[in-house]
PDB file of N, CA, C, O and CB in Angstrom:
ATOM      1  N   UNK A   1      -7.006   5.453  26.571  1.00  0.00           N
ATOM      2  CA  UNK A   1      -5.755   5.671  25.888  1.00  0.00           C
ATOM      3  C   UNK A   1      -5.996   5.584  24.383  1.00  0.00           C
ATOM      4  O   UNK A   1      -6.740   4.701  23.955  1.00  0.00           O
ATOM      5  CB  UNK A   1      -4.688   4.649  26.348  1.00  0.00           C
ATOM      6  N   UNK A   2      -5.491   6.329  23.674  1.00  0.00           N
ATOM      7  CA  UNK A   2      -5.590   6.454  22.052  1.00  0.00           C
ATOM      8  C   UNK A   2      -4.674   5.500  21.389  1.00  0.00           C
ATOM      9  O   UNK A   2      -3.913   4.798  22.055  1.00  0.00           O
ATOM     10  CB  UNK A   2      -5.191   7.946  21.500  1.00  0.00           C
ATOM     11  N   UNK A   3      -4.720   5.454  20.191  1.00  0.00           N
ATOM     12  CA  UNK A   3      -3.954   4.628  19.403  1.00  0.00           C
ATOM     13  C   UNK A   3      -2.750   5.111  18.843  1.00  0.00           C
ATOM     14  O   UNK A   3      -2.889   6.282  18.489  1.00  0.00           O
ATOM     15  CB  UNK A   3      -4.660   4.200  18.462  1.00  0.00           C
ATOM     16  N   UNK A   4      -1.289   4.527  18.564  1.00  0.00           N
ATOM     17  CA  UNK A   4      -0.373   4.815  18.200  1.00  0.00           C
ATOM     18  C   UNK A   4      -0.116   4.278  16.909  1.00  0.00           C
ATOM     19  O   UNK A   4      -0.356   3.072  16.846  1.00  0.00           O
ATOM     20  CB  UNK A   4       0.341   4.635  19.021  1.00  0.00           C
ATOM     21  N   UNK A   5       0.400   4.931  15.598  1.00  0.00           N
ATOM     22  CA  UNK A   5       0.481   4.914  14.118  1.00  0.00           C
ATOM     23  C   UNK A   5       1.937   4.663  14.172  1.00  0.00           C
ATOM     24  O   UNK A   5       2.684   5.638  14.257  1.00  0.00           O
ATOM     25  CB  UNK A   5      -0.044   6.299  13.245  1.00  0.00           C
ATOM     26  N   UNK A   6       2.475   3.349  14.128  1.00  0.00           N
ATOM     27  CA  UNK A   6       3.952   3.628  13.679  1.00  0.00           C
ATOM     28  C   UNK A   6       4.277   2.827  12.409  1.00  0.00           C
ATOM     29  O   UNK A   6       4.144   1.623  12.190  1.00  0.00           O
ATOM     30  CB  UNK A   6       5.030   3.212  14.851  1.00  0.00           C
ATOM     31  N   UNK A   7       4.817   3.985  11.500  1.00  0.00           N
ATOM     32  CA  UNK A   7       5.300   3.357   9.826  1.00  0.00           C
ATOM     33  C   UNK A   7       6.119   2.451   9.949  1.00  0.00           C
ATOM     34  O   UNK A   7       6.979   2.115  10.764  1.00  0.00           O
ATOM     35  CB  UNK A   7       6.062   4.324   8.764  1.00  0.00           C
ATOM     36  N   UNK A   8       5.638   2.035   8.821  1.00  0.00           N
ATOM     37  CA  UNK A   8       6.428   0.288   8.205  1.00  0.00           C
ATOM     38  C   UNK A   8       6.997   0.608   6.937  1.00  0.00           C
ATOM     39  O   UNK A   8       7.582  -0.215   6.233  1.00  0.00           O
ATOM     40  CB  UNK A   8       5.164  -1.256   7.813  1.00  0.00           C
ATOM     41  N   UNK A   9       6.835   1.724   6.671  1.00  0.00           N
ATOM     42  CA  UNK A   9       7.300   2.118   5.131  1.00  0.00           C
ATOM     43  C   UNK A   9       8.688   1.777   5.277  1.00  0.00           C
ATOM     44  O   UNK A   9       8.889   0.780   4.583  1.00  0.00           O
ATOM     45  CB  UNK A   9       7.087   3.810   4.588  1.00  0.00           C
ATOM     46  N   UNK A  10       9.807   2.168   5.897  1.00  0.00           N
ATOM     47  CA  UNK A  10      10.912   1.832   6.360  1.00  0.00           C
ATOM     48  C   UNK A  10      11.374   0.222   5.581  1.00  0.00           C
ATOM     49  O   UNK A  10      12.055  -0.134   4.620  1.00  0.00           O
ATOM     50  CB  UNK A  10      10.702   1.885   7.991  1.00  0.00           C
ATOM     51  N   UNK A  11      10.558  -0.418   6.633  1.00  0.00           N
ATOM     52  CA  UNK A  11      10.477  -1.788   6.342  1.00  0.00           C
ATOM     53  C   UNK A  11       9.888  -2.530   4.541  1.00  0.00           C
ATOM     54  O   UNK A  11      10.501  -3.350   3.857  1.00  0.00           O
ATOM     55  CB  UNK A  11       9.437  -2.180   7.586  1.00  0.00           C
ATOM     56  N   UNK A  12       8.995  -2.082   4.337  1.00  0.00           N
ATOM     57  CA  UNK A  12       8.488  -2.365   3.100  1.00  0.00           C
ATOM     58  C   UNK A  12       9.725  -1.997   1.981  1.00  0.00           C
ATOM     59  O   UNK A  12      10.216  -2.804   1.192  1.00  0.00           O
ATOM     60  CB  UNK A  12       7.081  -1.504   2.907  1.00  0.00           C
ATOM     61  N   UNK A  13      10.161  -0.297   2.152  1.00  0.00           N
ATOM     62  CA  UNK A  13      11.486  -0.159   1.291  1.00  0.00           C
ATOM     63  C   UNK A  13      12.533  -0.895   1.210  1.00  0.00           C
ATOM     64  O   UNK A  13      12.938  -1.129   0.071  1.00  0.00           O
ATOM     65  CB  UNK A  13      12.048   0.780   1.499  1.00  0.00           C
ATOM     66  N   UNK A  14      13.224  -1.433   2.288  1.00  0.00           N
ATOM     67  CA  UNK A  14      13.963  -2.186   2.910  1.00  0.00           C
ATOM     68  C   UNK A  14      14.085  -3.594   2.167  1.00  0.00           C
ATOM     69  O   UNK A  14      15.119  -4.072   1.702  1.00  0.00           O
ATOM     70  CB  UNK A  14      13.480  -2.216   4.218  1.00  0.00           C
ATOM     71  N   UNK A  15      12.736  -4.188   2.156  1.00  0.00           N
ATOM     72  CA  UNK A  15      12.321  -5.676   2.126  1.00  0.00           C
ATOM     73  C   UNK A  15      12.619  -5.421   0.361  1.00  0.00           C
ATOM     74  O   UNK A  15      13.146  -6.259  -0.371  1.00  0.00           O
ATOM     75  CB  UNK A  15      10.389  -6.226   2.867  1.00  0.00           C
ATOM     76  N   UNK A  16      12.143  -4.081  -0.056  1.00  0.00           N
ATOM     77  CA  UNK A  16      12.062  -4.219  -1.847  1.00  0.00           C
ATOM     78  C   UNK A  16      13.962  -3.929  -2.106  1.00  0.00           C
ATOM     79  O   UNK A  16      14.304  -4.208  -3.255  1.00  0.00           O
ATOM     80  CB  UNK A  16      10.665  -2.458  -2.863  1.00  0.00           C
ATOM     81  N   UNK A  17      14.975  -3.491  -1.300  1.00  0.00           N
ATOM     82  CA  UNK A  17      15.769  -3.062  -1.940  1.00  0.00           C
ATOM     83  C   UNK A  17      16.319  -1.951  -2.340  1.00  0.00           C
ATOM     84  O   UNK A  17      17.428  -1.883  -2.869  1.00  0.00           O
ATOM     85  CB  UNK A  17      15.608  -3.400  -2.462  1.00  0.00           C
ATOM     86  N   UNK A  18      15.314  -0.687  -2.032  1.00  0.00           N
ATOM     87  CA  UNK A  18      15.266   0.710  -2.425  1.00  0.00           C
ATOM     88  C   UNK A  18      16.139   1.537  -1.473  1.00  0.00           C
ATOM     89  O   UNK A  18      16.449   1.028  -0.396  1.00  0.00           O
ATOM     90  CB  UNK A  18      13.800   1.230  -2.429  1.00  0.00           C
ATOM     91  N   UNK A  19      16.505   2.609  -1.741  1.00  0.00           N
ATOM     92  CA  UNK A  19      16.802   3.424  -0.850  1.00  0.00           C
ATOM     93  C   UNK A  19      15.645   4.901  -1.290  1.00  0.00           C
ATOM     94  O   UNK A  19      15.029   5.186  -2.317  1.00  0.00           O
ATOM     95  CB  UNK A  19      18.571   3.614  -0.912  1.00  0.00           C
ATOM     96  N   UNK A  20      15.816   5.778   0.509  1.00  0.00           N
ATOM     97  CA  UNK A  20      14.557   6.243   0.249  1.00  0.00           C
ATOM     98  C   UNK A  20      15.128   7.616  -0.796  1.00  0.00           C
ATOM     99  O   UNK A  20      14.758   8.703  -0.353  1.00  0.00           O
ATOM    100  CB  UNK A  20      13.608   6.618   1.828  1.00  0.00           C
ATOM    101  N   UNK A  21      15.646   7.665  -1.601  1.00  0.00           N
ATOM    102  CA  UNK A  21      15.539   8.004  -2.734  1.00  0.00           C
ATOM    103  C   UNK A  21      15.157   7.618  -3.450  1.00  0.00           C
ATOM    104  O   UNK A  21      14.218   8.312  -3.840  1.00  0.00           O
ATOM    105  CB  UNK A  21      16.080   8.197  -3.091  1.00  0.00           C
ATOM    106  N   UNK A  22      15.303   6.727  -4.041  1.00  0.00           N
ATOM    107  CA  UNK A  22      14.572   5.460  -5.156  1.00  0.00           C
ATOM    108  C   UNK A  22      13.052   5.810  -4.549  1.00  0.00           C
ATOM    109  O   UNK A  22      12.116   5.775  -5.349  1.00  0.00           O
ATOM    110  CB  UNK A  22      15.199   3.304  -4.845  1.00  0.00           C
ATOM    111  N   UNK A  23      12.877   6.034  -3.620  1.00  0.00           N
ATOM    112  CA  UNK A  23      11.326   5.814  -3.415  1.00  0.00           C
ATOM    113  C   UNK A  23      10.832   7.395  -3.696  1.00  0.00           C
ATOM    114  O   UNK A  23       9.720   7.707  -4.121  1.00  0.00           O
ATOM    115  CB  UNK A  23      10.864   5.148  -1.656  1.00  0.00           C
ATOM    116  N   UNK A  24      11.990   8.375  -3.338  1.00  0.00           N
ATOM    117  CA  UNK A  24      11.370   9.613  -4.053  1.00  0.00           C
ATOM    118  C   UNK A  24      11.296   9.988  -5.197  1.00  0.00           C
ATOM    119  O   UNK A  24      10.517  10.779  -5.731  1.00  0.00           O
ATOM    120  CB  UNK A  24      11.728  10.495  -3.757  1.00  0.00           C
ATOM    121  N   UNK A  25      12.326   9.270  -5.682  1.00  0.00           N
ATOM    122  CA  UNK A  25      12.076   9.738  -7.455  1.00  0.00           C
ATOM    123  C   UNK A  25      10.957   8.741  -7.710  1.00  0.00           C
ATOM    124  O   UNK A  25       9.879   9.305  -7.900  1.00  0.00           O
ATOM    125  CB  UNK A  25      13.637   9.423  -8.774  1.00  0.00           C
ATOM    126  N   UNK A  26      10.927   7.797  -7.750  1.00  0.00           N
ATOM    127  CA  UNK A  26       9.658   7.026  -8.299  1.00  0.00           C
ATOM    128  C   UNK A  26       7.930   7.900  -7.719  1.00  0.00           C
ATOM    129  O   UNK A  26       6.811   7.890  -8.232  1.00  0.00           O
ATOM    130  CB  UNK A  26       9.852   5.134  -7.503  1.00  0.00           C
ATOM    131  N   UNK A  27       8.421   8.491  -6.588  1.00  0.00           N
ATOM    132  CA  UNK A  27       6.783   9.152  -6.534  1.00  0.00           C
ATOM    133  C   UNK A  27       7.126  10.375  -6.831  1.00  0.00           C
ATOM    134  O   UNK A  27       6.295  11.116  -6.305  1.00  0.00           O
ATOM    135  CB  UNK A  27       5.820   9.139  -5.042  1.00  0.00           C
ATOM    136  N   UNK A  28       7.975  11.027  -7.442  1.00  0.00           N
ATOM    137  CA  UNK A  28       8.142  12.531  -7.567  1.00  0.00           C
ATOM    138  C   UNK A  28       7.819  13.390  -6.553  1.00  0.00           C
ATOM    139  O   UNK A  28       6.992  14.296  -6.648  1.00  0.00           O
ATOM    140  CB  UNK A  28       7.459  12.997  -8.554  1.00  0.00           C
ATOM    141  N   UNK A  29       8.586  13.063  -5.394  1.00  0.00           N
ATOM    142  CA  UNK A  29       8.228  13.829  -4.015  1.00  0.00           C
ATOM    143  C   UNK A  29      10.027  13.980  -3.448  1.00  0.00           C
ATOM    144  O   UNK A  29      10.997  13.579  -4.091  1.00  0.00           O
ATOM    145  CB  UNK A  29       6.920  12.618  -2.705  1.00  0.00           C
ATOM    146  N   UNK A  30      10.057  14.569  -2.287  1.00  0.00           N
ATOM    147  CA  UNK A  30      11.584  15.020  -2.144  1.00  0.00           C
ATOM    148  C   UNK A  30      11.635  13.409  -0.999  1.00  0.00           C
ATOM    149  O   UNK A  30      10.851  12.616  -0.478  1.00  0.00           O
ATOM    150  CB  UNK A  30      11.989  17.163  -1.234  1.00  0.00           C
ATOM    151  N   UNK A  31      13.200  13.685  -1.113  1.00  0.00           N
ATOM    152  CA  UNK A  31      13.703  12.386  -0.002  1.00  0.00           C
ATOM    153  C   UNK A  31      13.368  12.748   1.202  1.00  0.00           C
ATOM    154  O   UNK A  31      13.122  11.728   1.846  1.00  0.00           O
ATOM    155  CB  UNK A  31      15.316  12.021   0.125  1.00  0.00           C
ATOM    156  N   UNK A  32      13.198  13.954   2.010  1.00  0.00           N
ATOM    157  CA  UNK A  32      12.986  14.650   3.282  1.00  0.00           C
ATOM    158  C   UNK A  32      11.804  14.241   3.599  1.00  0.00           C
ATOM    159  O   UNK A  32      11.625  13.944   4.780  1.00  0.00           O
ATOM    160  CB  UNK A  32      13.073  16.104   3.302  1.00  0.00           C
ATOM    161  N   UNK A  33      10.545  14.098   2.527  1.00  0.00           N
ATOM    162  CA  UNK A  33       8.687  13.695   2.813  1.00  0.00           C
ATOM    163  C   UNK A  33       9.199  12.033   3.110  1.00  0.00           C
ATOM    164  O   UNK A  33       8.932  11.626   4.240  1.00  0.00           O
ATOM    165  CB  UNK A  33       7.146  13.958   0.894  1.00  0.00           C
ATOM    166  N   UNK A  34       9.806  11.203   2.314  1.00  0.00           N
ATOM    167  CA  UNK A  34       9.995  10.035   2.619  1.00  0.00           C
ATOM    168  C   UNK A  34      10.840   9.767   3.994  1.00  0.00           C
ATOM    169  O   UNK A  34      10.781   8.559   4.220  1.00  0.00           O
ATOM    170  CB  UNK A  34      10.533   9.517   1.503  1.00  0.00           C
ATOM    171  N   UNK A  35      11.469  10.323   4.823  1.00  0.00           N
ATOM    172  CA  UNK A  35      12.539  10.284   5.720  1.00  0.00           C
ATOM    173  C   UNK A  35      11.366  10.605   7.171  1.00  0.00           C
ATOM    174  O   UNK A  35      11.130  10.064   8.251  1.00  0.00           O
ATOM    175  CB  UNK A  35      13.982  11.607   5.272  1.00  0.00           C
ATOM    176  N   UNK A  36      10.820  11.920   6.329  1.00  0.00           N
ATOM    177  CA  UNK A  36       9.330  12.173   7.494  1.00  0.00           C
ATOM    178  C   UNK A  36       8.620  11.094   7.841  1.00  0.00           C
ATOM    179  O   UNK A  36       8.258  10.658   8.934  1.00  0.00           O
ATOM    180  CB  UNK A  36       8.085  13.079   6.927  1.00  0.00           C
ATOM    181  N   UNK A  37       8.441  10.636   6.445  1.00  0.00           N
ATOM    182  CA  UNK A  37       7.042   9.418   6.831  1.00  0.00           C
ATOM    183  C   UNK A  37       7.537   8.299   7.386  1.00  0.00           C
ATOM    184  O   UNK A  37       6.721   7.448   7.737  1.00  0.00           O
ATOM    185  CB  UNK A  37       6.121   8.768   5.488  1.00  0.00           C
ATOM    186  N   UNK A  38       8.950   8.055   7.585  1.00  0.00           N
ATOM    187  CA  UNK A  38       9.483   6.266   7.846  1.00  0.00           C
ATOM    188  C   UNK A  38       9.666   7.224   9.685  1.00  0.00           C
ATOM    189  O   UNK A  38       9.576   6.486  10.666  1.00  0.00           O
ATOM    190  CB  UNK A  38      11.749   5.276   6.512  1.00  0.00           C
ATOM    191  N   UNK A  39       9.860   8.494   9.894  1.00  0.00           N
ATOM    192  CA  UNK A  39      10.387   8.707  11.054  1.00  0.00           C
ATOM    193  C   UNK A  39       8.860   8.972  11.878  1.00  0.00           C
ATOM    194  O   UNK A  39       8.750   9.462  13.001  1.00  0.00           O
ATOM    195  CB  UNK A  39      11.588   9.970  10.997  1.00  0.00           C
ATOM    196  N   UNK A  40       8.002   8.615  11.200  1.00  0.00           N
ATOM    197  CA  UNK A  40       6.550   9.219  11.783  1.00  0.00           C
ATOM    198  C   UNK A  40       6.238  10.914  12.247  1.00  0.00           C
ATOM    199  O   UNK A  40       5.566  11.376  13.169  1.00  0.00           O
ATOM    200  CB  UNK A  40       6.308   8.358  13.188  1.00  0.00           C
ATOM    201  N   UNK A  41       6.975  11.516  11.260  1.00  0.00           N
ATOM    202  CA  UNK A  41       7.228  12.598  11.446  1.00  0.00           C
ATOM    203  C   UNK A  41       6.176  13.208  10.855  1.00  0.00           C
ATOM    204  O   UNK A  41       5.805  14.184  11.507  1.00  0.00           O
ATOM    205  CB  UNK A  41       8.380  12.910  11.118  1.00  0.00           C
ATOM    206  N   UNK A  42       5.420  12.965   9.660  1.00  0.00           N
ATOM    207  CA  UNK A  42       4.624  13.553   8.557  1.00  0.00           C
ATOM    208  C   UNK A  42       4.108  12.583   7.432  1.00  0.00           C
ATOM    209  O   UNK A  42       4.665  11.843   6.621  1.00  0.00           O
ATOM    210  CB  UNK A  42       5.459  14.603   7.913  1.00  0.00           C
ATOM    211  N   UNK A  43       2.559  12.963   7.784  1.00  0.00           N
ATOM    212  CA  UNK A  43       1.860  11.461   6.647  1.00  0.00           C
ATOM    213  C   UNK A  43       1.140  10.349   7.374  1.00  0.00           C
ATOM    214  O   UNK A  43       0.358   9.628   6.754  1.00  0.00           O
ATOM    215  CB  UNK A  43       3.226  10.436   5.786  1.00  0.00           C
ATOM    216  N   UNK A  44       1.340  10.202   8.490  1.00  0.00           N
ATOM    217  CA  UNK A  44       1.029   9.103   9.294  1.00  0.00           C
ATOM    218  C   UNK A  44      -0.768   8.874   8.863  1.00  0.00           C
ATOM    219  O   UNK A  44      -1.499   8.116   8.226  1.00  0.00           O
ATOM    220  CB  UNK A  44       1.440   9.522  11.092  1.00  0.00           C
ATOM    221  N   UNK A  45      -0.814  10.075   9.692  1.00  0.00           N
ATOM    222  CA  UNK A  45      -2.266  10.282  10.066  1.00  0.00           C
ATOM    223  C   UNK A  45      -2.806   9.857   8.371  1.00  0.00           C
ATOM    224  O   UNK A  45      -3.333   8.801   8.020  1.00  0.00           O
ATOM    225  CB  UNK A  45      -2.686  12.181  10.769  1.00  0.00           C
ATOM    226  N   UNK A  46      -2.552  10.773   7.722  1.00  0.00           N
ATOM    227  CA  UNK A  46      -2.810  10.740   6.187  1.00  0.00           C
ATOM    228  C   UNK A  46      -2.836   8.956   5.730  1.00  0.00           C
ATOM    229  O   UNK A  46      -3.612   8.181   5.171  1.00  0.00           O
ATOM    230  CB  UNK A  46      -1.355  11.732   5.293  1.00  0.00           C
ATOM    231  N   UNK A  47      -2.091   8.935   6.077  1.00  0.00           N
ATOM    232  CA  UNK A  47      -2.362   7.603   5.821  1.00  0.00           C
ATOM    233  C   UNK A  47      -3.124   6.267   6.228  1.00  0.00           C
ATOM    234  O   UNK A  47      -3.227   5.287   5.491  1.00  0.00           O
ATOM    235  CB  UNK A  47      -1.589   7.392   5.835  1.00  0.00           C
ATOM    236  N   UNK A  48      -3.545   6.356   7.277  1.00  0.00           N
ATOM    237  CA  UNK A  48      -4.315   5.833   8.594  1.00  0.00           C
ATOM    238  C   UNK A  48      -5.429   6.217   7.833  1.00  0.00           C
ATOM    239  O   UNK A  48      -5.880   5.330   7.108  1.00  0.00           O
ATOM    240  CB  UNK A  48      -4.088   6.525  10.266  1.00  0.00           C
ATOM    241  N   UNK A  49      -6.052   7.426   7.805  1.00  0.00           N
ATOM    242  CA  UNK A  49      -7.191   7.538   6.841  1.00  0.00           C
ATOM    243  C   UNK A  49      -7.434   7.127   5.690  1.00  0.00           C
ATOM    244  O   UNK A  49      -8.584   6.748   5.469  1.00  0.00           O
ATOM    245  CB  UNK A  49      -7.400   8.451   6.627  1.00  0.00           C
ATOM    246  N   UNK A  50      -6.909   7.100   5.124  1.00  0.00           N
ATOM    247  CA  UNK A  50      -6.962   6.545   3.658  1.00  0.00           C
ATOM    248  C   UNK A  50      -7.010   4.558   3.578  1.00  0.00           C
ATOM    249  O   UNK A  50      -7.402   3.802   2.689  1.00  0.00           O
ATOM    250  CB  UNK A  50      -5.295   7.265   2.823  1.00  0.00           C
ATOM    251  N   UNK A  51      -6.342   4.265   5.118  1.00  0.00           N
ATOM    252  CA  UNK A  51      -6.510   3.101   5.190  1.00  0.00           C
ATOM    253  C   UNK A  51      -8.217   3.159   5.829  1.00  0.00           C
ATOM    254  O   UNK A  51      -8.844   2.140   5.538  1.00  0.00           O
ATOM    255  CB  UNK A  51      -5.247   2.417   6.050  1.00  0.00           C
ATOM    256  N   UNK A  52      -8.742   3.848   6.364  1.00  0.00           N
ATOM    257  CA  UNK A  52      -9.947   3.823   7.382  1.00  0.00           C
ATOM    258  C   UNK A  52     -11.052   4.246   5.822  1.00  0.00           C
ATOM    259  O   UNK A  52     -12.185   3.765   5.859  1.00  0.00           O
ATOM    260  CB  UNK A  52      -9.805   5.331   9.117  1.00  0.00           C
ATOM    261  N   UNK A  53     -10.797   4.827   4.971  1.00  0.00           N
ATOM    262  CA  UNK A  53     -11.212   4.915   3.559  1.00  0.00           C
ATOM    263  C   UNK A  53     -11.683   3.559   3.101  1.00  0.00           C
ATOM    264  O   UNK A  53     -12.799   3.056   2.967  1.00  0.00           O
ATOM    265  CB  UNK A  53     -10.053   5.421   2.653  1.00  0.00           C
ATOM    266  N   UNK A  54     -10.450   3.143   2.909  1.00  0.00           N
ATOM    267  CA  UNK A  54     -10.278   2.077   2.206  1.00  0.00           C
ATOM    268  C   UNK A  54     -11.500   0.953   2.464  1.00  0.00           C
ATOM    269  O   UNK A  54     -12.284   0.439   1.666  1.00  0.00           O
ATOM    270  CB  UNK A  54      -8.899   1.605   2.539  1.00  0.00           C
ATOM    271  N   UNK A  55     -11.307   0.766   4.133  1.00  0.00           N
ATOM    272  CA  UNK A  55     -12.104  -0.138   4.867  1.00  0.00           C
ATOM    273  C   UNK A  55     -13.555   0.005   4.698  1.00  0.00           C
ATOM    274  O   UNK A  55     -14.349  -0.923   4.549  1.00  0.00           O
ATOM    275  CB  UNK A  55     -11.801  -0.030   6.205  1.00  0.00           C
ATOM    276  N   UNK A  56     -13.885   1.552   4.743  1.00  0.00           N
ATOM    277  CA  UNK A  56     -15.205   2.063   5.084  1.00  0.00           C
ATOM    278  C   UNK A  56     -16.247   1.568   3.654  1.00  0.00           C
ATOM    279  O   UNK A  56     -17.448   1.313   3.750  1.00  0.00           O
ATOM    280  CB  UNK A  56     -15.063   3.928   5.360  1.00  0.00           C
ATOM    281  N   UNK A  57     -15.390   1.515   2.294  1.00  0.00           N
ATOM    282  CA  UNK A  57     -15.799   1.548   0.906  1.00  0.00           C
ATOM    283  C   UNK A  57     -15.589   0.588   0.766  1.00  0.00           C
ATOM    284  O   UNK A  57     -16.410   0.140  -0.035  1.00  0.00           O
ATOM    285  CB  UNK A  57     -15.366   2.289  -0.031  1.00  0.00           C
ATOM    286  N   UNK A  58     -14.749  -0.317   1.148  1.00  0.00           N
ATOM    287  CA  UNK A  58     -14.207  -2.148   0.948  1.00  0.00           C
ATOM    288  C   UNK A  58     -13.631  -1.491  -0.730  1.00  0.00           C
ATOM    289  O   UNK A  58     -14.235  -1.902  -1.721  1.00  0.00           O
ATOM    290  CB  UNK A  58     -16.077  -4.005   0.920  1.00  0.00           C
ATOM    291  N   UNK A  59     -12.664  -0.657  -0.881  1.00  0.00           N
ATOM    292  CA  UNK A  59     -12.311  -0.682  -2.103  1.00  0.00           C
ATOM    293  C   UNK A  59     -10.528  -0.503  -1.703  1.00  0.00           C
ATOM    294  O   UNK A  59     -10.073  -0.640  -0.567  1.00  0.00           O
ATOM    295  CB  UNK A  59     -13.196   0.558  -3.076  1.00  0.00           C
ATOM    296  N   UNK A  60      -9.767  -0.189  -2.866  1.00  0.00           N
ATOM    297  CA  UNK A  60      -8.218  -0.276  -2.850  1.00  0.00           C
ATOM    298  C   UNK A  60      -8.102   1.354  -2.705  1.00  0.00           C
ATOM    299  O   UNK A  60      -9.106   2.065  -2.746  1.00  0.00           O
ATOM    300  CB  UNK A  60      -7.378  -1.076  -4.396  1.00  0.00           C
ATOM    301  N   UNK A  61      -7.088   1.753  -2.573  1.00  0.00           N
ATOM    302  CA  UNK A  61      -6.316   3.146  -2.514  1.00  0.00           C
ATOM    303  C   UNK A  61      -6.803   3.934  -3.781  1.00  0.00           C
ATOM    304  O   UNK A  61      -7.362   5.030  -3.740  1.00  0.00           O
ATOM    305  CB  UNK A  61      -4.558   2.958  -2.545  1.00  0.00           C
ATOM    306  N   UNK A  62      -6.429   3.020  -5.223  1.00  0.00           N
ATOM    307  CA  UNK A  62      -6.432   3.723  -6.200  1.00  0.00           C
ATOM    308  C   UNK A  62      -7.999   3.564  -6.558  1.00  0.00           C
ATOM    309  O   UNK A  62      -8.260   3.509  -7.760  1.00  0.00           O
ATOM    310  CB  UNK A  62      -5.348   3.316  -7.202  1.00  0.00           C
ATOM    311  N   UNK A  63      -8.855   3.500  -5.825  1.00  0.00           N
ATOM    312  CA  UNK A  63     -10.436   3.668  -6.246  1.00  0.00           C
ATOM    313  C   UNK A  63     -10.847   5.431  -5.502  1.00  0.00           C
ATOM    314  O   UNK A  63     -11.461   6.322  -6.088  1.00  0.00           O
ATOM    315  CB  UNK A  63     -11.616   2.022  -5.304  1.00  0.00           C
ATOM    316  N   UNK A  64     -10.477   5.464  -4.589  1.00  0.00           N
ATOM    317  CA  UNK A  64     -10.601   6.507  -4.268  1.00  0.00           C
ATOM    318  C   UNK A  64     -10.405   8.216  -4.894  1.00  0.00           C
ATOM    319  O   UNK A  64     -10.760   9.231  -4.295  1.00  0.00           O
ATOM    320  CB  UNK A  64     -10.078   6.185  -3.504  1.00  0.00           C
ATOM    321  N   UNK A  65      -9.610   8.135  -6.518  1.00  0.00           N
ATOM    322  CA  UNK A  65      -9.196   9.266  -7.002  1.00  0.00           C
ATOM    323  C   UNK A  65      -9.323   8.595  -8.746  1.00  0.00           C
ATOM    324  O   UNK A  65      -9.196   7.463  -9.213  1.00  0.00           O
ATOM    325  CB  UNK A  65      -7.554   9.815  -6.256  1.00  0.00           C
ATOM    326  N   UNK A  66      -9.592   9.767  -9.261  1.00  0.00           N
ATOM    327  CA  UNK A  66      -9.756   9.376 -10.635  1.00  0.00           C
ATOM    328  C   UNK A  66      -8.491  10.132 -11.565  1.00  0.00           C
ATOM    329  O   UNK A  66      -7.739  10.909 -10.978  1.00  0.00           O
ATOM    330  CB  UNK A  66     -11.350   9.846 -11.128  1.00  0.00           C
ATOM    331  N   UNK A  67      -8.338   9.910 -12.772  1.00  0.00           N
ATOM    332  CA  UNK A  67      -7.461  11.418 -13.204  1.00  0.00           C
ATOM    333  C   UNK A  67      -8.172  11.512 -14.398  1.00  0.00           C
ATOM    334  O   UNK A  67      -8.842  10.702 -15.038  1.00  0.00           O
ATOM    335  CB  UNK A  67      -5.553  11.434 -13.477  1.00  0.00           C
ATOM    336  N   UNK A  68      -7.865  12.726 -14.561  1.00  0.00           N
ATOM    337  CA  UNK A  68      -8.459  13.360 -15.514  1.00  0.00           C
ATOM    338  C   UNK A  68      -7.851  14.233 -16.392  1.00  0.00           C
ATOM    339  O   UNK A  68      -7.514  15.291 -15.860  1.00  0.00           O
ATOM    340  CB  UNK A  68      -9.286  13.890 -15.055  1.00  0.00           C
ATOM    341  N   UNK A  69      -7.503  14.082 -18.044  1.00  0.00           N
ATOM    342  CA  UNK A  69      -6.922  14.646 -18.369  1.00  0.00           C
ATOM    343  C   UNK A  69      -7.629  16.228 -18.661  1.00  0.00           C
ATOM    344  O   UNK A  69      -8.669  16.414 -19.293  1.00  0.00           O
ATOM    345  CB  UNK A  69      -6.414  13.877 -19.163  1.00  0.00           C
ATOM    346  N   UNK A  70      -6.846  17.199 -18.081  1.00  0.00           N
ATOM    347  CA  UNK A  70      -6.256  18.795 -18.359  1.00  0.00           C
ATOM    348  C   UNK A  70      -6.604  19.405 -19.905  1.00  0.00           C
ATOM    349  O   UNK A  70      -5.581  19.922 -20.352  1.00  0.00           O
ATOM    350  CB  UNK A  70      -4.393  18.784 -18.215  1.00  0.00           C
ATOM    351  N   UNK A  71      -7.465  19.478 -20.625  1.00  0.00           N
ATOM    352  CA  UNK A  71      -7.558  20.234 -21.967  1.00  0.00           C
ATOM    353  C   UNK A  71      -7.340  21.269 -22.129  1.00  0.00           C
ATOM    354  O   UNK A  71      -7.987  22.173 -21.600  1.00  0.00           O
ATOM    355  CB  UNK A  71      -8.468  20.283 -22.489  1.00  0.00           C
ATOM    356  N   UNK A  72      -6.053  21.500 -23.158  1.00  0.00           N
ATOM    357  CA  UNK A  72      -6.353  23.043 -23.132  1.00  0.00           C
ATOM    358  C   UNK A  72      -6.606  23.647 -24.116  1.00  0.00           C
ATOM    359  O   UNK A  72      -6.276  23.190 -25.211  1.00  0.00           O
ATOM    360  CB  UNK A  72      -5.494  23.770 -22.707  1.00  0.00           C
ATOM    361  N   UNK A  73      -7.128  24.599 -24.019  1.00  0.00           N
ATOM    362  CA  UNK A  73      -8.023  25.306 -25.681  1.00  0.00           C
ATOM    363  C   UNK A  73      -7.346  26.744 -26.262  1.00  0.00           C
ATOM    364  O   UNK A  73      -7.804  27.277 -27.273  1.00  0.00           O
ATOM    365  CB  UNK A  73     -10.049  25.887 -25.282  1.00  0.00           C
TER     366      UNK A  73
END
């Protein structure tokens, strides 16, 4: 039998106070991606990896991506 992914994002928003608007404007994403991800609708997986990332490197989320500023000439 395989493993089942069920979000806590729900809960984490919840516990801070937010509604999942507040959580879309703060990531600049629509309320519908946030409604997906608390309903396990979309992201799950995505996220499960990034936790299996995380583990594999023993590092945080934000080690994984750099930014870089865009020059333009």
């Amino acid at each position: 039998m395989g493993e089942i992914y069920v979000s806590r994002i729900a809960k984490l928003r919840e516990a801070k106070n937010m509604t999942q608007r507040q959580v879309a404007e703060s990531l600049g994403c629509d309320v519908s991606t946030v409604r997906n991800w608390e309903k396990n609708r979309d992201g799950v997986k995505m996220f499960v990896r990034v936790a299996k990332l995380c583990k594999l490197f023993d590092c945080d989320p934000s080690e994984l991506y750099e930014v870089v500023d865009l020059v333009e000439d």
